[in-house]
N, C-alpha and C positions, 0 to 999 in steps of 0.2 A: 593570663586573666582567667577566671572561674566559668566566664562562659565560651570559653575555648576546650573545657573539659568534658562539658556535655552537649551532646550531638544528638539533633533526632531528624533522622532524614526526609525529605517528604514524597507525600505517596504512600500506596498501598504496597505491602510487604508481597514479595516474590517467593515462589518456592523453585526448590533446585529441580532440575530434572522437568519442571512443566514449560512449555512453550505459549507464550502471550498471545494465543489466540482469542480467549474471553468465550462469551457461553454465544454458539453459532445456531439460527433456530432454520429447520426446517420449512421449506414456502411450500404450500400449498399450492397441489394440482387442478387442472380444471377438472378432472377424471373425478375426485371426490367433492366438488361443487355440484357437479351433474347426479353425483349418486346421492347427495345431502336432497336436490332438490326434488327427483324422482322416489323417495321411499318420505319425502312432506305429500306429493299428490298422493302417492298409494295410500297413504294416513288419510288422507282427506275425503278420499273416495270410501274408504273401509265405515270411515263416521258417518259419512251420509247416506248408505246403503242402511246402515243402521238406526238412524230416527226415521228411516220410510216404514220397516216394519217392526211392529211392538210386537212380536210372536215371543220375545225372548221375554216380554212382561208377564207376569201373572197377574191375575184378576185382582188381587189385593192390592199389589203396586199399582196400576191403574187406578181404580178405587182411592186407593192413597194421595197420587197426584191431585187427582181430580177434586177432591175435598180441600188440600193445602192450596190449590187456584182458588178457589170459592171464598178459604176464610183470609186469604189476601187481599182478594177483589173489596170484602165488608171491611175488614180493618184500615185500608184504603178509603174508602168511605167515609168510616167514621172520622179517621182524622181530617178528611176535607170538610165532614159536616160544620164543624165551629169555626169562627172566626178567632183572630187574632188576640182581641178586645174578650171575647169571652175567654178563652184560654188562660189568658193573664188574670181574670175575675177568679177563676175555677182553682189557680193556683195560688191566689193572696188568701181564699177562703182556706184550701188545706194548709197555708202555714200558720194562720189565726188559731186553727187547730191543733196545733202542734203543742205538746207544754211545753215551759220553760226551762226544761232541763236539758234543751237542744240550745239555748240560745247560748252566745260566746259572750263570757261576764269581761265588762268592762277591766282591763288593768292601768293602772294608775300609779308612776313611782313618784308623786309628788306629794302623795296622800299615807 
């Protein structure tokens, strides 16, 4: 018969010479959990020593900060000053505004 003539085995293909161990992964020590989790506090101490003192700021970065707080706090502000209702009003009037050459023309295949 014809399908007596071809044979396809199944399974993944072996090679000569390797032995069927498959890929074997190394387990992790506690020895490098302990040092993973000692050099996270030393990070965490090294940061916090660091926002205590601003020495390594200059007047200008300071300065700087201190201005981008400021116009956050009022743009903040601003957005809370309006309500909902007005927002929607402020945005129907800039689209009234808008010409017609924004708007999407009508298509029509029956026409």
């Amino acid at each position: 018969m014809a399908g007596d003539e071809y044979f396809a085995a199944a399974g993944s293909l072996k090679l000569k010479g390797v032995s069927d161990g498959g890929i074997k992964k190394k387990k992790k020590k506690k020895k490098d959990k302990e040092k993973y989790l000692e050099a996270n506090i030393r990070r965490d101490d090294c940061n916090t020593t660091e926002q205590k003192t601003c020495v390594s700021k200059t007047k200008a970065e300071l300065k700087f900060e201190e201005r981008k707080r400021k116009m956050e706090a009022e743009r903040i502000l601003k957005k809370a000053s309006k309500t909902h209702k007005e927002k929607v009003e402020e945005f129907n009037r800039h689209l009234d505004s808008l010409t017609e050459h924004f708007d999407i023309p009508k298509v029509s295949w029956t026409k």
